[in-house]
C-alpha positions in Angstrom: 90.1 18.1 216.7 90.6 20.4 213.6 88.7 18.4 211.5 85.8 18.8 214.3 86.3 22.5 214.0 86.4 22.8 210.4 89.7 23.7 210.1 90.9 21.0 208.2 89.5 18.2 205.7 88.5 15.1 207.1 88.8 11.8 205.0 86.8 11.1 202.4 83.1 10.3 202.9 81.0 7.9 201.7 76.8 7.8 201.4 74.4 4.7 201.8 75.9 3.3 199.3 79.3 3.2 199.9 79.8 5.6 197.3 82.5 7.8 197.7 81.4 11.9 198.1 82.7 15.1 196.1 84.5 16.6 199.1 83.3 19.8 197.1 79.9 18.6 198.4 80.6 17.3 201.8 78.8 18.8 204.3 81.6 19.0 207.3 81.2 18.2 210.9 78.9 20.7 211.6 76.6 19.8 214.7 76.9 16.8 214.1 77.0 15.6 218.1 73.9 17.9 218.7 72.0 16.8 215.8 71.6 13.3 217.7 69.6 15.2 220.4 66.7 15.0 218.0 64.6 12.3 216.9 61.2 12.3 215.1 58.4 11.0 217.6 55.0 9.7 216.2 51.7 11.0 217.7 49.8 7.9 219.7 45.9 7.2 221.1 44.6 8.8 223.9 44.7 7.6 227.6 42.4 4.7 229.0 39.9 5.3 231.7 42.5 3.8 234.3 44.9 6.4 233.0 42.5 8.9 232.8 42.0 8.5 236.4 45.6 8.3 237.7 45.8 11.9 235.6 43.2 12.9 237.3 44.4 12.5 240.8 47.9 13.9 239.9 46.1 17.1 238.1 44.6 17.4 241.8 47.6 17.0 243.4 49.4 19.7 241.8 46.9 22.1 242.3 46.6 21.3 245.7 50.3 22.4 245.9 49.8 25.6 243.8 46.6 26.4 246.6 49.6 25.8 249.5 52.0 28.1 247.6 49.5 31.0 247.3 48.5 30.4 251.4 52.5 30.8 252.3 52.8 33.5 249.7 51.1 35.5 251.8 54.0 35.3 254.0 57.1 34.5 251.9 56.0 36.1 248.9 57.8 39.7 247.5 55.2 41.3 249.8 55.9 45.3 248.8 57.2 47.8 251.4 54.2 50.0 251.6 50.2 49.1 250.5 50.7 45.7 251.5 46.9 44.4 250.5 46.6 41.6 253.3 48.3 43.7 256.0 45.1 44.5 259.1 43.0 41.4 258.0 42.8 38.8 261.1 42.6 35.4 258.7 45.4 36.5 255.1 47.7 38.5 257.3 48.1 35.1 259.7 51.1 34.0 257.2 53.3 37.4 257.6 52.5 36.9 261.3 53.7 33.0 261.0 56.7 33.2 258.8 57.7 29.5 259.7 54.7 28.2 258.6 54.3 30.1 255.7 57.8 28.9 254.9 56.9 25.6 255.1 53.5 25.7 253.0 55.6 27.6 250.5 58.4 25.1 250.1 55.8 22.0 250.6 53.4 23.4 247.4 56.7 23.8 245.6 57.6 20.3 245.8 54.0 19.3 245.5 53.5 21.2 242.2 57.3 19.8 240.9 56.2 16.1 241.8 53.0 16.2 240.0 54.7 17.6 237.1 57.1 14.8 237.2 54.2 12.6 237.5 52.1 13.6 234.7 55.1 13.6 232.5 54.6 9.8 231.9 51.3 10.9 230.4 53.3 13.0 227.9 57.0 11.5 227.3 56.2 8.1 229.2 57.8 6.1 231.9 61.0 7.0 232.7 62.7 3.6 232.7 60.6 2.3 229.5 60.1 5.2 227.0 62.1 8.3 228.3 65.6 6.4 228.9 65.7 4.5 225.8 64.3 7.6 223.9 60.6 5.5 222.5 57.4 7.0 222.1 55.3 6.3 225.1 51.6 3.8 224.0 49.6 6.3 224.6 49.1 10.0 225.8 47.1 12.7 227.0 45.0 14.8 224.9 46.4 18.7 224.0 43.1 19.3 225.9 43.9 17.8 229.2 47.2 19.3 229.1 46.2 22.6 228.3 43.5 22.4 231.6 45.9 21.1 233.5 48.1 23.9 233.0 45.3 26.5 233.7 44.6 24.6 237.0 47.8 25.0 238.1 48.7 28.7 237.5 45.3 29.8 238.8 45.6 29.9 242.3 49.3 31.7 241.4 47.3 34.3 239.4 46.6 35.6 242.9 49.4 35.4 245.0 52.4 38.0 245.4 55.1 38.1 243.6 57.5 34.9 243.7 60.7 34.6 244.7 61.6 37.7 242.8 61.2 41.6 243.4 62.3 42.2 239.9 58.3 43.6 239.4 58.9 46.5 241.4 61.6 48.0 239.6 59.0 47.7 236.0 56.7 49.7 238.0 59.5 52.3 239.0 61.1 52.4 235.7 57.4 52.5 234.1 56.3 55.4 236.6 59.9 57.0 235.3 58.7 57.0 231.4 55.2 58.2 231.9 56.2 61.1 234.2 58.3 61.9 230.6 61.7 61.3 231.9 64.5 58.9 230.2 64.5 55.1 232.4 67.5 54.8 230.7 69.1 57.6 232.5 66.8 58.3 235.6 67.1 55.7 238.2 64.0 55.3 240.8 65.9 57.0 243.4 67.0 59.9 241.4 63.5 60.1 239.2 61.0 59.2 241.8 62.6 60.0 245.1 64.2 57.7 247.6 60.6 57.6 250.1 58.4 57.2 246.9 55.6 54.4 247.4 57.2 52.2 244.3 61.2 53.0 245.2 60.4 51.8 248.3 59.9 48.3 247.2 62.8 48.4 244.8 65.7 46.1 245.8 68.8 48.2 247.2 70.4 46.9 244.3 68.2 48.0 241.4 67.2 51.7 243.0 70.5 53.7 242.0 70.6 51.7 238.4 68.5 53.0 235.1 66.5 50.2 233.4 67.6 47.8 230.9 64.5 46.7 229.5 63.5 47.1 225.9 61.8 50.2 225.3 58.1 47.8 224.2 58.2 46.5 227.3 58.4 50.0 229.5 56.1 51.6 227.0 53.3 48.9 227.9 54.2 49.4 231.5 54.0 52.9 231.1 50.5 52.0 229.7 49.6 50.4 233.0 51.1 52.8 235.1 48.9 55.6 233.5 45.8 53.3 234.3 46.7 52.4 238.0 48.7 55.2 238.9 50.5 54.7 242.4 48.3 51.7 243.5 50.5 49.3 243.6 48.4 46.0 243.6 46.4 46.9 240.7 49.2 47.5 238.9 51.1 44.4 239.9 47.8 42.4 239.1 48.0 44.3 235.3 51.8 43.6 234.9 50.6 39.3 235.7 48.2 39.6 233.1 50.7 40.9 230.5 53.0 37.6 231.5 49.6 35.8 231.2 49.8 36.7 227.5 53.2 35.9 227.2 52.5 32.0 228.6 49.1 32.1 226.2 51.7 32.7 223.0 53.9 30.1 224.0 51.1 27.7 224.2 50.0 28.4 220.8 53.1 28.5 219.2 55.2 25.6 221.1 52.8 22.9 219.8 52.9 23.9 216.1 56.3 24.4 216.3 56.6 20.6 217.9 54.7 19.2 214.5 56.7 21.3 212.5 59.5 19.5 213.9 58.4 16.0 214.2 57.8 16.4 217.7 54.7 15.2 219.6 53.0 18.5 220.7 51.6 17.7 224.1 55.4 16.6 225.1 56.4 19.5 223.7 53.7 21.6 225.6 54.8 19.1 228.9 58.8 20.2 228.8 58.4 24.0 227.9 55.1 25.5 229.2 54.3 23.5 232.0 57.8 23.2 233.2 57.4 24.0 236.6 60.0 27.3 236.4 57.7 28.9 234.1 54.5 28.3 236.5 56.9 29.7 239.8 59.1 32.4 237.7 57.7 33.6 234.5 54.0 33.4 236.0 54.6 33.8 239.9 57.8 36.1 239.6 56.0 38.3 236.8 59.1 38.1 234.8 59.4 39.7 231.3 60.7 36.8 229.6 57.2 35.2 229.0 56.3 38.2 227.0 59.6 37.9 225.1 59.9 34.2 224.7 55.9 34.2 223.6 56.1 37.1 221.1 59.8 34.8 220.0 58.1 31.7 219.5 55.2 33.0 217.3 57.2 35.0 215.3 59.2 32.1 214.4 56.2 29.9 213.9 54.7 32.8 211.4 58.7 32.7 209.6 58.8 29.2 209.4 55.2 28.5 207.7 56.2 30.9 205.1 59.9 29.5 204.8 58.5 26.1 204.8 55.6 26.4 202.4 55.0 25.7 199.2 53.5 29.4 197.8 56.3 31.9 196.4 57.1 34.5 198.5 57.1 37.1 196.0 55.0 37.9 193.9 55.3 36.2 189.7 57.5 39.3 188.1 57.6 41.8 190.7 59.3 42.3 194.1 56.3 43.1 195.9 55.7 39.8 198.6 53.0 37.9 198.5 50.6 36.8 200.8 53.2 33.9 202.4 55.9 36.8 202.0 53.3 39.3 204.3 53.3 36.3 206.8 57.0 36.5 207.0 57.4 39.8 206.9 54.8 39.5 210.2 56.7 36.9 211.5 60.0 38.9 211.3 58.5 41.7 212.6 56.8 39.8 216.0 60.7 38.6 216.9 62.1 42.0 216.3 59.4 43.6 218.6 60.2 40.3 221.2 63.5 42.2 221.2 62.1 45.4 222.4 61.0 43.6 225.2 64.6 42.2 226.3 67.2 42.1 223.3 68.3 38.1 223.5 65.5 37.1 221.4 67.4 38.8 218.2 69.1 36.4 218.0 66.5 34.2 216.6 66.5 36.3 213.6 69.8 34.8 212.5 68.5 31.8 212.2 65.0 32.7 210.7 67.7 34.1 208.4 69.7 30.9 207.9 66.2 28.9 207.0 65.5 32.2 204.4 69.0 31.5 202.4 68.4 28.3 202.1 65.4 28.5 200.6 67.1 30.7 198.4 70.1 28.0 197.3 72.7 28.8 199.9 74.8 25.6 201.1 77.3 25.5 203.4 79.0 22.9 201.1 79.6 25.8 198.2 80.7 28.0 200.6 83.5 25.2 202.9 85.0 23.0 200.5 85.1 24.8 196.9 88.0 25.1 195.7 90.4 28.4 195.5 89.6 29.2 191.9 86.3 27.8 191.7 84.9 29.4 194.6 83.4 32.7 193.6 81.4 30.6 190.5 80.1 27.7 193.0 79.9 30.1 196.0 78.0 33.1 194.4 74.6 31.6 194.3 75.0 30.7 198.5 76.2 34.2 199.2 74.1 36.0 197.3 71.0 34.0 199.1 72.9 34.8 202.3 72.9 38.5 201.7 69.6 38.8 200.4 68.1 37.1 203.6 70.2 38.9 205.9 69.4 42.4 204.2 65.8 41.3 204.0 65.5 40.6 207.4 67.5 43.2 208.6 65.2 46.1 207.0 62.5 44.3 208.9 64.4 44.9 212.2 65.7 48.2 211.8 62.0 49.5 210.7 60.8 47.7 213.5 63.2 49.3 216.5 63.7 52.7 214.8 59.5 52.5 214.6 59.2 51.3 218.0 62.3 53.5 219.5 60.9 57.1 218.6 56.7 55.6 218.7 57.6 55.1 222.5 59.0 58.1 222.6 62.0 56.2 224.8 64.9 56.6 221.8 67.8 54.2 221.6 68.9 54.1 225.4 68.2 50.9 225.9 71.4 50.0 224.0 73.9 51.7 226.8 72.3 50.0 229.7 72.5 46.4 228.7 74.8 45.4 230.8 73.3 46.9 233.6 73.0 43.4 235.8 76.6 43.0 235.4 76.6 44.2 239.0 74.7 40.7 239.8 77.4 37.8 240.7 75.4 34.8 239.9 76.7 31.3 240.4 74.5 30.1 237.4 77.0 32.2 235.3 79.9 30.3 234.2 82.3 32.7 233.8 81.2 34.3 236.9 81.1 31.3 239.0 84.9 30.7 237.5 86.0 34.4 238.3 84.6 34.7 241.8 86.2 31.3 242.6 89.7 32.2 241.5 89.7 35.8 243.0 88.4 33.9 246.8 91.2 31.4 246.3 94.0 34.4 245.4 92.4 35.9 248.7 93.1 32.9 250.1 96.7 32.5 249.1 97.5 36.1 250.1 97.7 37.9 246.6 94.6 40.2 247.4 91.3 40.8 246.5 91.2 40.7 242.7 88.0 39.4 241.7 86.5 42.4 239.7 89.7 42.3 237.6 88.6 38.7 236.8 85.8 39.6 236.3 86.5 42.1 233.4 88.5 39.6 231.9 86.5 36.5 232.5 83.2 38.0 231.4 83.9 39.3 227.9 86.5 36.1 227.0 82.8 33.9 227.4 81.3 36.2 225.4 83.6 35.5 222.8 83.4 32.2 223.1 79.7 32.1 223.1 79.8 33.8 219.7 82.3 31.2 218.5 80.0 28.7 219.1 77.0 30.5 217.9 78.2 30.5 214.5 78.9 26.8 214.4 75.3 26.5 215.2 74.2 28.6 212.1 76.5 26.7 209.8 75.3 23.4 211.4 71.9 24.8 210.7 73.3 26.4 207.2 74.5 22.5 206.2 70.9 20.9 207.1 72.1 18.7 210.0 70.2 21.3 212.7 66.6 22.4 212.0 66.3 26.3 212.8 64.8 26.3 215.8 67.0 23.6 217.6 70.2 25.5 216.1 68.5 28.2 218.1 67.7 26.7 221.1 71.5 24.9 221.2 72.4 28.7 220.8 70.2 29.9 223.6 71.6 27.6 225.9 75.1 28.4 225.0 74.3 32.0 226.0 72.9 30.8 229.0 76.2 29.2 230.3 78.4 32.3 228.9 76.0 34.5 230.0 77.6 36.9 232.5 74.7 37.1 235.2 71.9 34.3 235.1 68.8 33.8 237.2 67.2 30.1 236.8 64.2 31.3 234.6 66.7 32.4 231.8 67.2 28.4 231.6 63.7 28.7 229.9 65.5 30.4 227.0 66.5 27.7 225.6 64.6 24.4 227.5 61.0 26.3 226.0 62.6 26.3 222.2 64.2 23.4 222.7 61.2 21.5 223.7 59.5 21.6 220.2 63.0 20.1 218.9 65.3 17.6 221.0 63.6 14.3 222.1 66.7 11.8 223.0 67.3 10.7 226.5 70.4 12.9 226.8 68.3 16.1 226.8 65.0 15.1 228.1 66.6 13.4 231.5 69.2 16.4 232.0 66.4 19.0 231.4 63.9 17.2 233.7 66.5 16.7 236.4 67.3 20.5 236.3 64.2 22.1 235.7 62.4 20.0 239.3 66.1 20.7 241.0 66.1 24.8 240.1 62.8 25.0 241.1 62.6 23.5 244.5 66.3 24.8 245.3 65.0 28.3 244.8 63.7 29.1 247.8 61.6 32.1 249.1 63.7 32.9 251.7 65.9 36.4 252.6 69.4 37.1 253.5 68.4 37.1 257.4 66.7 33.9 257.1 68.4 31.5 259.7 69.6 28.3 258.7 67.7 26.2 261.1 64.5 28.2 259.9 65.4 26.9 256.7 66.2 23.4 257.8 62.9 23.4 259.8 60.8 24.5 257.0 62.3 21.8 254.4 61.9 19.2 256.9 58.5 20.2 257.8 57.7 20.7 254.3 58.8 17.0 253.3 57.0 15.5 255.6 53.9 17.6 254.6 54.6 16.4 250.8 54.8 13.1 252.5 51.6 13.3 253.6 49.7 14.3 251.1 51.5 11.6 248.7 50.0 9.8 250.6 46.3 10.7 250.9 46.1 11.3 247.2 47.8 8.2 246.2 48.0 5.4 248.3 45.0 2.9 249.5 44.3 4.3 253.2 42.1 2.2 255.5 39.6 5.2 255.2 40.1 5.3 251.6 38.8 1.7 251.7 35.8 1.8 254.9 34.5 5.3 252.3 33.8 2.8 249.4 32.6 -0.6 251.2 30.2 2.4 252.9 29.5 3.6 249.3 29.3 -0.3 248.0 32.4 0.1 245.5 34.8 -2.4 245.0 38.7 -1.1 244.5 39.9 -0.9 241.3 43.3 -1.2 240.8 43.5 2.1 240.1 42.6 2.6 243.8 45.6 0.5 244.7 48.2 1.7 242.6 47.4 5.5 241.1 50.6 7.1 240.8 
């Protein structure tokens, strides 16, 4: 185990040839468990006409589920308090007025839309039992083209609907309405700056209405942007906040692919796993969530980092420290992550590692810096550190130009940083340490010792903090020895802040499966990832905290049995299916007899 950690020298090591290593030049343990999450995949042919057709049908399938998940939306979506747009019309008000059956169309197009993404995923990674378990490239798959329609197929009938399963959108607009009447969001809640019968605080969660915001000041200065164009009209501005996620999703989609090849990964699986992972189409696009503007702007600023990093023009200019035109790009790139983190502040962390890639580049090893010995360290260690804090200072000007710039542009200051842990006051079960806390202060309820849970709590939360950070930096010098490539030393890192995290809500899994995507191809990761991603998403319901549990059980039922259904009409060979094309005069293909 200490050997693991780094704390001690392992044996000595041998290469290829059985030759035995320097242990000056070994380069440790680091990550080297995670590094077998990644595998190089080769790019393969297009689909035949048969598979064309099956892809077809499933593209139909799943938009068929997103139309069924707009209709109940109408009743199960975050409907707001007041200015509700459907409310008085005889045909879209019919779902408020049948809540069971807009339940039941809600969770039915959920599970609709997360089978056909299953489905189409042996068009991208292959068969589960053939290519995805035993971690092979699949013969053949489908275009970037047909993936990239498929995707807009799905999310436009969700362009449309209510908010999903989240009313997180109404406290934007509060907090936005707070900056542009020229008050401080970071100090002025929506009861306090708005009033507690304001149109927008009325739709505020009980929770969020007495709490300032702890978004980055980019993101309320673009919704104090909307809020100046919409005013107090609540679906327009709603509509407007969609279309800024919209943009978000449209960055990761051009990023995620070139960040796949950079990786030796095949882009459309790439594109498959992170953007049309079901969570994003019902959270990031349905739930209007901030994270697709952050995780976009992330992803492209690492992509811009990366091609300068990894290219072969200087970045400065010959005999002067003035960058050059691949040192601009980086400069850009750093700059689009620092901005990502005035829109929510986890996506700094993606500058360390931007950072790490920078060092290298400039001769830092972790080998110079972990197993040099006492007397030689400074002369073998000087070169490494020296590229270390070069790259850190470098990229650190960037940032602190960037927030100070963006900070007093906005007009918003440096608030931000006290009201980070505002969702502390959320107990999520997704949270490790929470889920931990909250179970040992119910069983010392339980055993009579009273009701210490938000002492835990203050002890639990900030010990996986700690840990998080711990293993964060055996990520970067994983990444620093070579055995993790940047971005899937970041996306380990993501998902380590994810687990330690002290509140979580399932879209923040998408901080590190989107990342990840572009990186990790074994079995391990894939088949976990799948298998939580199509879980999360069906096991999030729309439902509230009056909502009955035979309600519940009656819509899941009912909702099966509609999935059932429909599984059926769109796949299997019906006797109408068949009387249709001997009335046409077509024979059945075997496509008709076994699409799906």
């Amino acid at each position: 185990m200490a050997e693991y950690l780094g704390l001690r020298r392992a044996g000595p090591q041998r290469d290829n040839d059985d030759v035995e290593i320097d242990d000056t030049e070994r380069r440790g343990d680091y990550g080297r468990a995670v590094a077998r999450l990644h595998d190089d995949e080769r790019e393969v042919g297009p689909l035949n006409d048969a598979e064309n057709r099956r892809l077809f049908r499933i593209k139909l399938f799943g938009a068929t589920g997103s139309v069924l998940l707009l209709i109940g939306s109408l009743g199960t979506g975050a409907i707001p308090v007041l200015q509700n747009p459907v409310a008085g019309m005889r045909v879209l008000s019919l779902p408020s007025r049948m809540w069971s059956t807009a339940l039941t169309l809600s969770i039915g197009g959920t599970i609709m839309l997360v089978v056909a993404w299953l489905l189409i995923g042996r068009f991208a990674v292959g068969r589960f039992g053939v290519e995805v378990l035993h971690g092979r490239s699949p013969e053949r798959r489908m275009t970037r083209r047909q993936a990239d329609r498929t995707l807009m197929l799905w999310i436009a009938p969700i362009i449309v609907a209510p908010p999903l399963l989240s009313k997180d959108i109404y406290s934007y607009l509060a907090q936005s309405a707070i900056a542009f009447r020229g008050m401080d969001p970071y100090v002025i809640s929506p009861v306090r700056g708005l009033g507690v019968d304001h149109v927008l605080t009325r739709s505020v969660p009980n929770l969020w209405r007495d709490t300032p915001a702890p978004y980055g000041p980019l993101f309320l200065w673009l919704g104090k942007g909307i809020t100046a164009i919409t005013g107090e009209n609540i679906t327009a501005a709603i509509f407007l906040h969609r279309l800024l996620a919209l943009v978000g999703i449209a960055l990761i989609v051009w990023a995620l692919p070139r960040l796949a090849r950079r990786c030796g990964v095949s882009s459309v699986a790439a594109l498959w796993l992170g953007a049309m992972n079901p969570l994003v189409i019902l959270h990031l696009v349905g739930g209007i969530h901030n994270e697709a503007l952050m995780l976009g702007m992330m992803l492209v600023g690492l992509e811009l980092s990366f091609r300068a990093i990894y290219g072969e023009h200087r970045l400065r200019r010959p005999g002067s420290f003035w960058p050059s035109s691949s040192g601009w790009i980086l400069i850009a790139g750093a700059a689009v992550i620092s901005a990502s983190a005035m829109v929510k502040v986890t996506s700094m962390l993606a500058l360390g590692f931007v950072g790490i890639a920078l060092a290298q580049r400039w001769g830092a090893t972790l080998p110079a810096l972990r197993h040099a010995p006492i007397r030689q360290w400074w002369d073998r260690s000087r070169r490494s550190m020296a590229a270390l804090a070069a790259a850190a200072a470098s990229l650190a000007g960037v940032l602190g130009v960037v927030m100070v710039g963006i900070c007093v542009g906005t007009g918003l200051g440096f608030g931000w940083t006290s009201t980070l842990s505002t969702g502390d006051v959320v107990r999520s079960w997704m949270s490790m340490p929470t889920l931990l806390s909250v179970t040992t202060g119910r069983i010392g309820v339980t055993l009579g010792l009273g009701d210490q849970t938000q002492a835990i709590l203050e002890v639990g939360r900030p010990l996986g903090q700690l840990i998080a950070a711990a293993f964060i930096i055996r990520w970067m010098l994983a990444c620093l020895a070579g055995r993790l490539h940047p971005l899937g030393a970041l996306g380990v890192s993501m998902a380590t802040v994810v687990v330690f995290f002290p509140f979580v809500q399932a879209w923040y899994l998408l901080w590190a499966v989107i990342p990840l995507a572009a990186w990790a191809t074994r079995p391990w990761f894939r088949i976990t990832t799948i298998a939580v991603s199509a879980i999360i998403a069906i096991v999030v319901m729309p439902t509230s905290s009056n909502t009955s549990g035979v309600v519940l059980a009656q819509g899941l039922l009912a909702g099966v049995i509609m999935v059932a259904v429909m599984t059926a009409l769109f796949f299997e060979d019906l006797p109408i299916q068949r009387w249709w094309r001997a009335k046409r005069g077509r024979q059945p293909s075997r496509d008709d007899a076994h699409a799906g």
